[in-house]
Backbone as JSON, one array per atom type, in Angstrom:
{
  "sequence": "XXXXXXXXXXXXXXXXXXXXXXXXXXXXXXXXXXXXXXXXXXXXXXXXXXXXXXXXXXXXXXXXXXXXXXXXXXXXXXXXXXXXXXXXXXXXXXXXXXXXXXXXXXXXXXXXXXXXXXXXXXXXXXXXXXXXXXXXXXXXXXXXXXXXXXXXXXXXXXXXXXXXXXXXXXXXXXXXXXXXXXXXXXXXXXXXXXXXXX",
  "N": [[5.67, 19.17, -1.64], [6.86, 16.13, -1.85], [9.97, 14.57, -1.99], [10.1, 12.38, -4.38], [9.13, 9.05, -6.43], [6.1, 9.59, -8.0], [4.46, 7.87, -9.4], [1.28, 7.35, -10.32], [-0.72, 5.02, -9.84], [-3.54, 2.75, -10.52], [-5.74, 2.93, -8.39], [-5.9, 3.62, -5.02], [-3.17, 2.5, -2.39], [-4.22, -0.25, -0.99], [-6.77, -0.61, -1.43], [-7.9, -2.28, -2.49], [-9.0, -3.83, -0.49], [-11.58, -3.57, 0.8], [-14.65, -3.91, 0.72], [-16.28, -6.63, -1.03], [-19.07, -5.96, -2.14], [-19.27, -3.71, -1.83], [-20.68, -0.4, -2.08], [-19.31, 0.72, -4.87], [-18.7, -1.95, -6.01], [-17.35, -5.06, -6.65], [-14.26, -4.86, -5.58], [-11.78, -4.86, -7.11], [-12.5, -3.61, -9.35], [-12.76, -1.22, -8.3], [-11.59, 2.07, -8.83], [-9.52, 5.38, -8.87], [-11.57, 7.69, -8.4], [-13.8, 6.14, -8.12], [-12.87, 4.9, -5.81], [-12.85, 6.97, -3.68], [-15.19, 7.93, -3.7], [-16.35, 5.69, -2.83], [-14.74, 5.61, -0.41], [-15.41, 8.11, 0.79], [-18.17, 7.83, 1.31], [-18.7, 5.2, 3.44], [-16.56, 6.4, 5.45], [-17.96, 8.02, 6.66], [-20.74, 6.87, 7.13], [-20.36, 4.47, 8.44], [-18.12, 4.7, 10.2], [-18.69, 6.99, 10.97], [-17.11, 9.52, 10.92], [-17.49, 12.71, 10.02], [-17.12, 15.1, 8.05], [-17.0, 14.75, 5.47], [-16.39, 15.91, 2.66], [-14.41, 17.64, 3.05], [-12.35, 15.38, 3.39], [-12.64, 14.74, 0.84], [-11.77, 16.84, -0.87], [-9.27, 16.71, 0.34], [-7.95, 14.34, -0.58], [-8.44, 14.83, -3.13], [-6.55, 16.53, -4.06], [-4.25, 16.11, -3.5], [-3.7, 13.8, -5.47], [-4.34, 15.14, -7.72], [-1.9, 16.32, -7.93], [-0.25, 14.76, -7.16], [-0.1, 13.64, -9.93], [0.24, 15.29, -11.69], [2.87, 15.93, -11.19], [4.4, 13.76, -11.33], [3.78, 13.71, -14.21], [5.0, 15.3, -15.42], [7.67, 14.82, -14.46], [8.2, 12.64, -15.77], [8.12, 13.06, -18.6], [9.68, 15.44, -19.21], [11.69, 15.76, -17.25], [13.47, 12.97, -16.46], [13.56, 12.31, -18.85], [16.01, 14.06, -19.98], [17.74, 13.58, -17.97], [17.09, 13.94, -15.42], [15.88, 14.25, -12.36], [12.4, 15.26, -11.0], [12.96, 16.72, -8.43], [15.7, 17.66, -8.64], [15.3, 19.34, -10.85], [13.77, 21.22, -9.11], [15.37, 22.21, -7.52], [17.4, 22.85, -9.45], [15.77, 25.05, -10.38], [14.89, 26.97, -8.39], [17.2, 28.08, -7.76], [18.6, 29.03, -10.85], [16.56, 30.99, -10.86], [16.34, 32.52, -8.18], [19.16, 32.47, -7.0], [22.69, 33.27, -6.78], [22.57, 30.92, -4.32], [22.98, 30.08, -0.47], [22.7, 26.96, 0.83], [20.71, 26.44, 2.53], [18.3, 28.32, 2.22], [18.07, 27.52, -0.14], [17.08, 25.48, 0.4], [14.48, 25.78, 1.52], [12.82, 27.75, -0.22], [12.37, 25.67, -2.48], [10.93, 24.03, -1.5], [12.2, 21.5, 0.32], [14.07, 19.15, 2.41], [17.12, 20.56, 4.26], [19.08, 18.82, 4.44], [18.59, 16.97, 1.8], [18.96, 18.94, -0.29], [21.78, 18.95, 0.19], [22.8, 16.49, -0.66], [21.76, 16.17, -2.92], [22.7, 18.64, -4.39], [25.56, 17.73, -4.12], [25.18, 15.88, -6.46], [24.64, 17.07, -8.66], [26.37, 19.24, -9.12], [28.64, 17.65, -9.68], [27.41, 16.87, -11.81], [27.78, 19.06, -12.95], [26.36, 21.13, -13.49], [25.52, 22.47, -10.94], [27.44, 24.83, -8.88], [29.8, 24.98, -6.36], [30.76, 27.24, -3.89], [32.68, 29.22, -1.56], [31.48, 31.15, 1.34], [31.15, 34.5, 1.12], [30.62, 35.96, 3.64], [31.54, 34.7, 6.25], [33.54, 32.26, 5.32], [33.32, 29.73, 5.9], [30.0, 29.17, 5.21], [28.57, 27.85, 2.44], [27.93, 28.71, -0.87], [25.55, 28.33, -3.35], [25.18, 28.57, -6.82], [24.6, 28.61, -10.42], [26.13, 27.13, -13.37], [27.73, 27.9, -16.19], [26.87, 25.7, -17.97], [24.76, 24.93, -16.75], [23.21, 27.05, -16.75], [22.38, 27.26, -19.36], [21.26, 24.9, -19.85], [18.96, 24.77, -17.79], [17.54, 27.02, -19.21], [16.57, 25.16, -21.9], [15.45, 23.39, -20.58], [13.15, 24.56, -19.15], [12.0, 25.5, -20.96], [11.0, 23.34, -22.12], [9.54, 22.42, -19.84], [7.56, 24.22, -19.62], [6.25, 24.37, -22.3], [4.56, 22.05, -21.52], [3.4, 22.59, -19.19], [1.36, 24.07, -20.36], [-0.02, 22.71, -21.77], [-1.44, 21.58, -19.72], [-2.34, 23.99, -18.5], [-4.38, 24.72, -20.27], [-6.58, 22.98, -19.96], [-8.67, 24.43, -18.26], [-10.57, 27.27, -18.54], [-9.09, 30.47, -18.74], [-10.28, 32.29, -16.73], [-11.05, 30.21, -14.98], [-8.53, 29.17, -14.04], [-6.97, 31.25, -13.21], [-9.06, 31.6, -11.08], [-8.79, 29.17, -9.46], [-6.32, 29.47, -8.74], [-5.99, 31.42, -7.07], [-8.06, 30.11, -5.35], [-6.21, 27.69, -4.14], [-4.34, 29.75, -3.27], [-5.56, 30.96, -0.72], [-5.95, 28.52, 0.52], [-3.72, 27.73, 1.45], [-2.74, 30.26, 2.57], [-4.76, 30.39, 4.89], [-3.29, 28.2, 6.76], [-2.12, 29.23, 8.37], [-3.83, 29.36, 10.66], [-3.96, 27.11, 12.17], [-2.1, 24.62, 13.46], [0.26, 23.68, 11.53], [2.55, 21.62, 9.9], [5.55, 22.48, 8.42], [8.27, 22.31, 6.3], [11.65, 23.52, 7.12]],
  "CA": [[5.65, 17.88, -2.31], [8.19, 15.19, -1.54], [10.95, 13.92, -3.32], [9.9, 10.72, -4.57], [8.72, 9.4, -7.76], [5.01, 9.31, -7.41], [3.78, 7.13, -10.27], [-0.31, 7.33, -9.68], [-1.71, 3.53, -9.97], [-4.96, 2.54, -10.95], [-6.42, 3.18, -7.0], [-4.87, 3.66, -3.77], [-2.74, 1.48, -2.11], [-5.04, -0.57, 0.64], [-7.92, -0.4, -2.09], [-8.18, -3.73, -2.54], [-8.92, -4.36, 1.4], [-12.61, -2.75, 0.44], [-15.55, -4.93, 0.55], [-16.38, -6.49, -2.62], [-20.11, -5.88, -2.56], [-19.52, -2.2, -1.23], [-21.42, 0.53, -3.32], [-18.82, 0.81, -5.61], [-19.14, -3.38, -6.68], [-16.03, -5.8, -6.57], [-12.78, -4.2, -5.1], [-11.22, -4.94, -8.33], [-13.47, -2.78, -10.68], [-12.6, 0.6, -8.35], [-10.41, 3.22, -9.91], [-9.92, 6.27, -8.04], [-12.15, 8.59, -8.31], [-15.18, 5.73, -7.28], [-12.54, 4.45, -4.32], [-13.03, 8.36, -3.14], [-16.56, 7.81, -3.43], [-16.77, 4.7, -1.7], [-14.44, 6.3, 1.54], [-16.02, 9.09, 1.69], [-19.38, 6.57, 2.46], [-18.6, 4.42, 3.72], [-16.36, 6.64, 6.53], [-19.26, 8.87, 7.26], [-22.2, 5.9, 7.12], [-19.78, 3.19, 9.42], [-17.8, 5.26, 11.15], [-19.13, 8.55, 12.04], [-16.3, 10.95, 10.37], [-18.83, 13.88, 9.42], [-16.21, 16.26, 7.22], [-16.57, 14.15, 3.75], [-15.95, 16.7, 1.51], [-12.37, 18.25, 3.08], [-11.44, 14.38, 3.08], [-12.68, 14.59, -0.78], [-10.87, 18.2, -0.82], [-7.45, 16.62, 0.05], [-7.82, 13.67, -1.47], [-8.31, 15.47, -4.96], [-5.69, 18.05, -4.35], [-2.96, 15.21, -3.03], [-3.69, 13.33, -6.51], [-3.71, 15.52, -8.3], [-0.42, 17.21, -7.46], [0.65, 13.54, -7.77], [-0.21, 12.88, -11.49], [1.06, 16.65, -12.67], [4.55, 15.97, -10.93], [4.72, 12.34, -12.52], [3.74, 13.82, -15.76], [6.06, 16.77, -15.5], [8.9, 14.62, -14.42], [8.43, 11.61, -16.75], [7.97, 13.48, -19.73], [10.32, 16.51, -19.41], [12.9, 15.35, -16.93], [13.6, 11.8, -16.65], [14.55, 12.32, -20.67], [17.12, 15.15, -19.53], [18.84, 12.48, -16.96], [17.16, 14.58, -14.07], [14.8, 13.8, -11.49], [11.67, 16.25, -10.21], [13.68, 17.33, -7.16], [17.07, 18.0, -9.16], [14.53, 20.53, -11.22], [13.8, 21.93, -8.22], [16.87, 22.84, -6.93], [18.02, 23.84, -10.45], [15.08, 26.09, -11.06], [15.15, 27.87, -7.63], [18.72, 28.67, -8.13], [18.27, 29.37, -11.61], [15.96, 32.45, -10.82], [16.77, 33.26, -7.15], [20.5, 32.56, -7.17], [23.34, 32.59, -5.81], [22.23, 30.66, -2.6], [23.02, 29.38, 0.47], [21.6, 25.9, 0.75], [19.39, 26.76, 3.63], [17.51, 29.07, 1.21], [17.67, 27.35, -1.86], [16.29, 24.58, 0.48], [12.75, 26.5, 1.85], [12.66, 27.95, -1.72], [12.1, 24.51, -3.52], [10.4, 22.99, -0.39], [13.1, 20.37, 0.55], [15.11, 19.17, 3.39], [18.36, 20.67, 4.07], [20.02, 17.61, 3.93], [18.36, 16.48, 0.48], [19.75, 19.89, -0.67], [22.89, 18.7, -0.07], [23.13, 15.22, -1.36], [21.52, 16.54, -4.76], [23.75, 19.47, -4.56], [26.92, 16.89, -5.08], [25.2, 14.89, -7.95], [24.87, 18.62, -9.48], [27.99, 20.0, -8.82], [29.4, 16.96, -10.3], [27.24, 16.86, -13.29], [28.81, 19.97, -13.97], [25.24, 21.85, -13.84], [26.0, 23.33, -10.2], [28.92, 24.67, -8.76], [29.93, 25.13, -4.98], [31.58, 28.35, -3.33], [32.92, 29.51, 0.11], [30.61, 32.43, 1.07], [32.2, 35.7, 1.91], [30.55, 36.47, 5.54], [32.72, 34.19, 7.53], [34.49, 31.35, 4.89], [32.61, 28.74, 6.42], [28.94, 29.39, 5.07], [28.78, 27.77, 1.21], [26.87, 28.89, -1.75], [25.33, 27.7, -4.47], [24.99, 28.52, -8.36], [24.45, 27.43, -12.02], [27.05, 26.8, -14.09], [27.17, 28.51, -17.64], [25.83, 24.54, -18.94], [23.48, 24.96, -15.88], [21.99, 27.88, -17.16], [21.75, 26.88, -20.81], [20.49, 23.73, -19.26], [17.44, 25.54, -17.8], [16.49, 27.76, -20.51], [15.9, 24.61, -22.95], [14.54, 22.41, -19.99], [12.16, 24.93, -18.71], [11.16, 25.65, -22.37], [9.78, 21.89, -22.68], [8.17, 22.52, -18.97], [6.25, 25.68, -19.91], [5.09, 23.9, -22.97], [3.57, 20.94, -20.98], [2.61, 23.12, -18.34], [0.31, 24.95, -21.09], [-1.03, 22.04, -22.39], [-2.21, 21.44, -18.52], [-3.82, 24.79, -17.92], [-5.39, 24.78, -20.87], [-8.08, 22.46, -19.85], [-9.09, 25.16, -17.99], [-10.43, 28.75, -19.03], [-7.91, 31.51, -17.74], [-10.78, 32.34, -15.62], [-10.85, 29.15, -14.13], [-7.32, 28.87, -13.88], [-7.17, 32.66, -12.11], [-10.01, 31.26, -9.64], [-7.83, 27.68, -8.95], [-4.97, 29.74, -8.12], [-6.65, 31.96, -5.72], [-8.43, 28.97, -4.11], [-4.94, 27.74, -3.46], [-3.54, 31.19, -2.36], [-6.26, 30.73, 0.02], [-6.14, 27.05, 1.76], [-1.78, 27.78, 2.04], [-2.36, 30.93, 3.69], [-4.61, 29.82, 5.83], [-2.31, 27.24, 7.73], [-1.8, 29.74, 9.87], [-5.8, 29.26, 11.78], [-4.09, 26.01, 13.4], [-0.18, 23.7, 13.67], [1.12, 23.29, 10.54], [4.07, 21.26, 10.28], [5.88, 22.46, 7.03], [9.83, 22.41, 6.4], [12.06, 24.63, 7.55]],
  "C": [[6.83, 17.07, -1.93], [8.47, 14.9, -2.26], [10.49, 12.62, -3.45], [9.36, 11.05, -6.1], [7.37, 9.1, -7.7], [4.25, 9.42, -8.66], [1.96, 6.98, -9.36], [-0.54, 5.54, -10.5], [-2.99, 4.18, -9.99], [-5.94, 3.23, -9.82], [-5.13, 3.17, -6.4], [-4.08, 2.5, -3.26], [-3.53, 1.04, -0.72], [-6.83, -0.69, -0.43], [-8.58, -1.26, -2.01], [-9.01, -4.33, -1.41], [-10.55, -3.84, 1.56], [-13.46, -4.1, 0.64], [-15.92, -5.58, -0.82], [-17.83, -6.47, -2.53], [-20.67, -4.66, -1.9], [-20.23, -1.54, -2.1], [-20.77, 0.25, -4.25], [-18.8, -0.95, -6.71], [-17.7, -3.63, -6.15], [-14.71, -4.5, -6.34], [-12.09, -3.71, -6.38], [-12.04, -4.11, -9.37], [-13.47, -1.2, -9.99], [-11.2, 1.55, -9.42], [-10.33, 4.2, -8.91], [-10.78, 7.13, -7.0], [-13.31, 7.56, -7.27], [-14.69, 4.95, -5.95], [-13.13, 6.06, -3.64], [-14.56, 8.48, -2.76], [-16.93, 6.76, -1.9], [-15.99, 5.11, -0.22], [-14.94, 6.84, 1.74], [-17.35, 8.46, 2.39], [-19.26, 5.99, 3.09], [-17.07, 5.27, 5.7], [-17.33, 7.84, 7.63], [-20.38, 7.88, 8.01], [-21.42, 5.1, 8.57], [-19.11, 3.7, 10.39], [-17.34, 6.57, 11.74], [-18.24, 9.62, 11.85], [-17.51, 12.05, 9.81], [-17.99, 14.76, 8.04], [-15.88, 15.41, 5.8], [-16.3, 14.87, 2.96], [-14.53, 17.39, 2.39], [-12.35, 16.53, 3.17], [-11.48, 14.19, 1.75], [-11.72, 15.7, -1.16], [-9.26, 17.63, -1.18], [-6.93, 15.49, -0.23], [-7.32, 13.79, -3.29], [-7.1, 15.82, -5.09], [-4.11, 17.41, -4.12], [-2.75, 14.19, -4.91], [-3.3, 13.99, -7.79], [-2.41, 16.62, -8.69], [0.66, 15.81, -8.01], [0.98, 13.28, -9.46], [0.29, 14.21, -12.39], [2.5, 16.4, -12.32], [4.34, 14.97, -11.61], [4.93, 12.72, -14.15], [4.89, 14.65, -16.07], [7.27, 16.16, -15.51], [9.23, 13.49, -15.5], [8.64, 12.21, -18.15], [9.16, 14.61, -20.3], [11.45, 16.42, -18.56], [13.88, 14.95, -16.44], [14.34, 11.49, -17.65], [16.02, 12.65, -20.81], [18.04, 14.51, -18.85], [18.66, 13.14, -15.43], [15.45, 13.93, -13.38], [14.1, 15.49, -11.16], [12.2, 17.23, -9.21], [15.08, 18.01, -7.62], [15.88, 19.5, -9.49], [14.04, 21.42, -10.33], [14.33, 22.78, -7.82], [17.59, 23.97, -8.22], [17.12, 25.34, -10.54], [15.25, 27.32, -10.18], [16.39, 28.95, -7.36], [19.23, 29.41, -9.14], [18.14, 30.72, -11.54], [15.95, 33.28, -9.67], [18.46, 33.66, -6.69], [21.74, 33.82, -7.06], [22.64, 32.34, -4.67], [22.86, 30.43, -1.77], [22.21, 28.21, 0.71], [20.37, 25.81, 1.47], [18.48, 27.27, 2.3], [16.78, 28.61, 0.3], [16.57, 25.78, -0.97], [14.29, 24.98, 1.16], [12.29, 27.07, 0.64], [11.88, 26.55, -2.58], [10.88, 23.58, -2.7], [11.02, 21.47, -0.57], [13.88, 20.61, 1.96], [16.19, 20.04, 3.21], [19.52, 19.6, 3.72], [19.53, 17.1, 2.17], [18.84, 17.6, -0.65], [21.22, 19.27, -1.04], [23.52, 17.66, -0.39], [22.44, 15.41, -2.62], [22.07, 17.27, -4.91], [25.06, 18.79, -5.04], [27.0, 16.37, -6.33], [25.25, 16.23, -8.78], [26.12, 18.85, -9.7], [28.71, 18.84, -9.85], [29.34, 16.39, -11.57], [27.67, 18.14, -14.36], [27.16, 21.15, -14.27], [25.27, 23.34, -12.73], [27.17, 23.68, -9.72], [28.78, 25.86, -7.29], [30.66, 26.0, -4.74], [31.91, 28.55, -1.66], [31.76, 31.2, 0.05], [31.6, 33.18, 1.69], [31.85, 36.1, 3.17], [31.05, 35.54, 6.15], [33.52, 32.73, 6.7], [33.94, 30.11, 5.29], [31.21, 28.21, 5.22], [29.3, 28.55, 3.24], [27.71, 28.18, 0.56], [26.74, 28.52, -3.11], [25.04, 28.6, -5.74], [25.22, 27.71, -9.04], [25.81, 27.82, -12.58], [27.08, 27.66, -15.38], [26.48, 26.96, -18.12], [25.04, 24.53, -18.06], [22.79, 26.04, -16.43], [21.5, 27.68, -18.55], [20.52, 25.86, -20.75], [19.13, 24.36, -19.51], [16.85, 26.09, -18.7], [16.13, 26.44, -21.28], [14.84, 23.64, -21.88], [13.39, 23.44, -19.36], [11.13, 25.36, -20.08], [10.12, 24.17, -22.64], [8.71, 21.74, -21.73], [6.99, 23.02, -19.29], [5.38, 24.98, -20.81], [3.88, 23.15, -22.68], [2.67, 21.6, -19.75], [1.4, 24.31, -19.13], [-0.77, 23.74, -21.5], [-1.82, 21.48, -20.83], [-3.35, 22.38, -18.47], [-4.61, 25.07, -19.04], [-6.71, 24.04, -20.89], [-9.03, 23.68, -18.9], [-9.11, 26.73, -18.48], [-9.35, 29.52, -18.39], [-8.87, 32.0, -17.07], [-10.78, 31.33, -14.74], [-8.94, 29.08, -13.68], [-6.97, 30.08, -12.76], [-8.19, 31.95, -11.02], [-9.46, 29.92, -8.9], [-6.65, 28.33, -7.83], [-5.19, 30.46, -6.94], [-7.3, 31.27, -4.42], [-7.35, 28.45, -3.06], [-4.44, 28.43, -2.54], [-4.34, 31.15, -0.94], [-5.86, 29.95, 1.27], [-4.48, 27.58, 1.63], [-2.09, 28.68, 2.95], [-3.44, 30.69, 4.76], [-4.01, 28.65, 6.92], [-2.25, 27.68, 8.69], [-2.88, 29.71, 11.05], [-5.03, 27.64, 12.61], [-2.62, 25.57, 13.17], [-0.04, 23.22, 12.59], [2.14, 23.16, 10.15], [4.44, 21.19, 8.5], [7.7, 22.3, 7.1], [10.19, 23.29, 6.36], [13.9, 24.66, 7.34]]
}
Protein backbone atom coordinates (compact mmCIF):
# COMPACT_ATOMS: atom_id res chain seq x y z
CA UNK A 1 0.00 0.00 0.00
CA UNK A 2 1.50 3.45 -0.34
CA UNK A 3 1.97 6.10 1.95
CA UNK A 4 -0.53 8.54 1.11
CA UNK A 5 -3.79 9.54 2.43
CA UNK A 6 -6.25 7.81 0.22
CA UNK A 7 -9.58 9.48 0.92
CA UNK A 8 -12.08 7.28 -1.55
CA UNK A 9 -14.39 9.96 -3.53
CA UNK A 10 -17.63 9.41 -4.83
CA UNK A 11 -15.98 7.66 -8.36
CA UNK A 12 -12.69 7.57 -9.84
CA UNK A 13 -10.77 10.27 -10.86
CA UNK A 14 -11.29 10.62 -14.95
CA UNK A 15 -15.02 9.45 -14.27
CA UNK A 16 -16.49 12.28 -15.36
CA UNK A 17 -14.71 11.98 -19.00
CA UNK A 18 -17.47 8.95 -19.53
CA UNK A 19 -20.15 9.43 -21.97
CA UNK A 20 -23.22 10.80 -20.59
CA UNK A 21 -25.66 8.48 -22.31
CA UNK A 22 -23.30 5.40 -21.58
CA UNK A 23 -25.17 2.37 -19.90
CA UNK A 24 -24.67 3.66 -16.71
CA UNK A 25 -26.83 7.28 -17.69
CA UNK A 26 -25.26 10.86 -17.12
CA UNK A 27 -21.53 10.83 -15.95
CA UNK A 28 -22.68 12.62 -12.97
CA UNK A 29 -25.13 9.96 -11.48
CA UNK A 30 -22.02 7.13 -11.49
CA UNK A 31 -20.66 6.09 -8.16
CA UNK A 32 -18.22 3.44 -8.15
CA UNK A 33 -19.29 0.39 -8.18
CA UNK A 34 -21.66 1.31 -11.64
CA UNK A 35 -18.28 3.30 -13.04
CA UNK A 36 -16.72 -0.48 -12.68
CA UNK A 37 -19.59 -1.64 -14.47
CA UNK A 38 -19.57 0.75 -17.12
CA UNK A 39 -15.38 0.06 -17.78
CA UNK A 40 -15.59 -3.15 -17.61
CA UNK A 41 -18.25 -2.64 -20.91
CA UNK A 42 -17.53 -0.56 -22.31
CA UNK A 43 -13.49 -1.78 -22.44
CA UNK A 44 -14.44 -5.20 -23.62
CA UNK A 45 -17.52 -3.99 -26.18
CA UNK A 46 -15.14 -0.77 -27.76
CA UNK A 47 -12.02 -1.84 -27.26
CA UNK A 48 -11.42 -5.45 -27.33
CA UNK A 49 -9.74 -5.99 -23.67
CA UNK A 50 -11.27 -9.63 -23.10
CA UNK A 51 -10.08 -10.17 -19.14
CA UNK A 52 -13.16 -8.07 -17.50
CA UNK A 53 -13.37 -9.71 -14.47
CA UNK A 54 -9.36 -9.56 -13.22
CA UNK A 55 -9.85 -5.75 -14.27
CA UNK A 56 -13.11 -6.04 -11.86
CA UNK A 57 -10.77 -8.31 -9.49
CA UNK A 58 -8.24 -5.42 -9.02
CA UNK A 59 -10.35 -2.84 -9.20
CA UNK A 60 -12.37 -4.20 -6.08
CA UNK A 61 -9.34 -5.28 -4.19
CA UNK A 62 -7.40 -1.67 -4.91
CA UNK A 63 -10.69 0.05 -3.36
CA UNK A 64 -11.18 -1.64 -1.16
CA UNK A 65 -7.80 -1.65 0.56
CA UNK A 66 -8.32 2.09 -0.09
CA UNK A 67 -11.49 2.73 2.05
CA UNK A 68 -10.20 0.20 5.08
CA UNK A 69 -6.81 2.23 5.28
CA UNK A 70 -8.78 5.67 5.16
CA UNK A 71 -11.08 4.32 7.71
CA UNK A 72 -8.38 2.82 9.86
CA UNK A 73 -6.31 5.92 9.65
CA UNK A 74 -9.02 8.60 10.01
CA UNK A 75 -10.67 7.13 12.78
CA UNK A 76 -7.88 5.57 14.93
CA UNK A 77 -4.82 7.49 13.91
CA UNK A 78 -5.20 10.88 12.66
CA UNK A 79 -6.92 11.39 16.42
CA UNK A 80 -3.51 10.00 17.98
CA UNK A 81 -1.45 12.82 15.85
CA UNK A 82 -0.19 9.83 13.60
CA UNK A 83 -0.49 9.06 10.12
CA UNK A 84 -1.18 5.28 8.49
CA UNK A 85 2.52 4.91 7.61
CA UNK A 86 3.87 6.19 11.15
CA UNK A 87 1.50 3.04 12.40
CA UNK A 88 3.30 1.10 10.28
CA UNK A 89 6.58 1.60 11.22
CA UNK A 90 5.48 1.72 14.90
CA UNK A 91 3.66 -1.57 14.73
CA UNK A 92 6.41 -3.51 12.84
CA UNK A 93 8.88 -2.44 15.37
CA UNK A 94 6.57 -2.84 18.07
CA UNK A 95 6.33 -6.71 17.48
CA UNK A 96 9.48 -7.50 15.41
CA UNK A 97 11.93 -5.11 17.07
CA UNK A 98 14.82 -3.96 17.49
CA UNK A 99 15.49 -3.21 13.72
CA UNK A 100 17.61 -2.10 11.28
CA UNK A 101 15.74 0.21 8.98
CA UNK A 102 16.23 -1.94 5.97
CA UNK A 103 14.04 -4.55 7.76
CA UNK A 104 11.71 -2.59 9.53
CA UNK A 105 11.37 -1.12 5.94
CA UNK A 106 10.28 -4.65 3.82
CA UNK A 107 8.39 -5.50 7.08
CA UNK A 108 5.82 -2.55 6.82
CA UNK A 109 6.14 -2.43 2.96
CA UNK A 110 7.87 1.02 2.61
CA UNK A 111 10.75 2.66 1.00
CA UNK A 112 13.95 2.82 2.73
CA UNK A 113 14.14 6.29 2.49
CA UNK A 114 10.43 6.92 3.84
CA UNK A 115 11.71 4.75 6.77
CA UNK A 116 13.99 7.20 7.45
CA UNK A 117 12.30 10.51 7.21
CA UNK A 118 9.39 9.02 9.49
CA UNK A 119 11.99 7.51 11.63
CA UNK A 120 13.15 11.33 12.64
CA UNK A 121 9.51 12.61 13.17
CA UNK A 122 9.43 9.40 15.63
CA UNK A 123 12.48 9.60 17.27
CA UNK A 124 11.65 13.10 17.93
CA UNK A 125 8.18 12.54 19.07
CA UNK A 126 9.80 10.66 21.61
CA UNK A 127 7.90 7.31 20.42
CA UNK A 128 11.19 5.92 18.60
CA UNK A 129 14.58 5.96 19.52
CA UNK A 130 17.83 5.57 17.33
CA UNK A 131 21.01 3.34 18.17
CA UNK A 132 24.50 2.54 16.68
CA UNK A 133 24.32 -1.23 15.91
CA UNK A 134 26.97 -3.43 17.36
CA UNK A 135 28.32 -5.34 14.03
CA UNK A 136 30.45 -2.57 12.74
CA UNK A 137 29.19 1.08 14.55
CA UNK A 138 28.04 2.27 11.40
CA UNK A 139 24.75 0.12 10.80
CA UNK A 140 21.71 1.95 13.04
CA UNK A 141 18.81 0.43 14.76
CA UNK A 142 15.63 1.08 15.58
CA UNK A 143 13.17 0.69 18.70
CA UNK A 144 10.15 1.84 20.80
CA UNK A 145 10.51 3.89 23.46
CA UNK A 146 8.86 2.91 26.91
CA UNK A 147 5.90 5.89 25.66
CA UNK A 148 6.28 4.02 22.29
CA UNK A 149 5.27 0.93 23.64
CA UNK A 150 2.50 2.14 25.91
CA UNK A 151 1.63 4.09 22.86
CA UNK A 152 0.92 0.88 20.88
CA UNK A 153 -0.81 -1.16 23.33
CA UNK A 154 -3.71 1.61 23.66
CA UNK A 155 -3.48 2.50 19.85
CA UNK A 156 -3.61 -0.98 18.62
CA UNK A 157 -6.43 -1.62 21.20
CA UNK A 158 -8.73 1.03 19.25
CA UNK A 159 -7.35 -0.75 15.84
CA UNK A 160 -8.37 -4.29 16.80
CA UNK A 161 -11.67 -2.90 17.85
CA UNK A 162 -12.38 -1.30 14.40
CA UNK A 163 -10.74 -3.99 12.73
CA UNK A 164 -13.58 -6.33 14.37
CA UNK A 165 -16.23 -4.26 13.54
CA UNK A 166 -14.80 -4.80 9.74
CA UNK A 167 -14.58 -8.55 9.77
CA UNK A 168 -17.57 -8.91 11.21
CA UNK A 169 -19.54 -8.30 8.14
CA UNK A 170 -18.27 -11.37 7.26
CA UNK A 171 -18.82 -15.00 8.77
CA UNK A 172 -15.38 -16.36 10.15
CA UNK A 173 -15.84 -18.72 7.38
CA UNK A 174 -15.90 -16.17 4.97
CA UNK A 175 -13.30 -14.28 6.48
CA UNK A 176 -10.94 -17.72 6.68
CA UNK A 177 -11.83 -18.17 2.79
CA UNK A 178 -10.90 -14.10 1.98
CA UNK A 179 -7.73 -14.64 3.62
CA UNK A 180 -6.74 -17.67 1.79
CA UNK A 181 -7.89 -16.12 -1.52
CA UNK A 182 -5.35 -13.47 -0.71
CA UNK A 183 -2.62 -15.95 0.51
CA UNK A 184 -3.19 -17.14 -2.88
CA UNK A 185 -3.11 -14.10 -5.58
CA UNK A 186 0.40 -12.69 -3.28
CA UNK A 187 1.97 -15.92 -3.61
CA UNK A 188 1.39 -16.29 -6.83
CA UNK A 189 3.46 -13.19 -8.10
CA UNK A 190 5.92 -15.39 -8.50
CA UNK A 191 4.13 -17.12 -12.20
CA UNK A 192 5.40 -13.68 -13.83
CA UNK A 193 7.68 -9.85 -12.93
CA UNK A 194 6.51 -8.47 -10.03
CA UNK A 195 7.84 -5.27 -9.12
CA UNK A 196 7.44 -5.05 -5.24
CA UNK A 197 9.84 -3.05 -2.74
CA UNK A 198 12.83 -4.06 -1.61
Amino acid sequence: MEDRDTAPADGPAGAADGPADGPAGAAGELDFWSFVDLAGGRLAEEFGFPHRLATRLLLTLNRASAIVTYDLESTVHRPRGHSWAAFRLLFVTWLAGPLEPGRAAALAGMSRAAVSNLAKTLVADGMLERARGARDGRSVILSLTERGRAAMLEIFAAQHAREKQWADVLTETEQQMLVMLLDKLIEGRTRFDVRERS
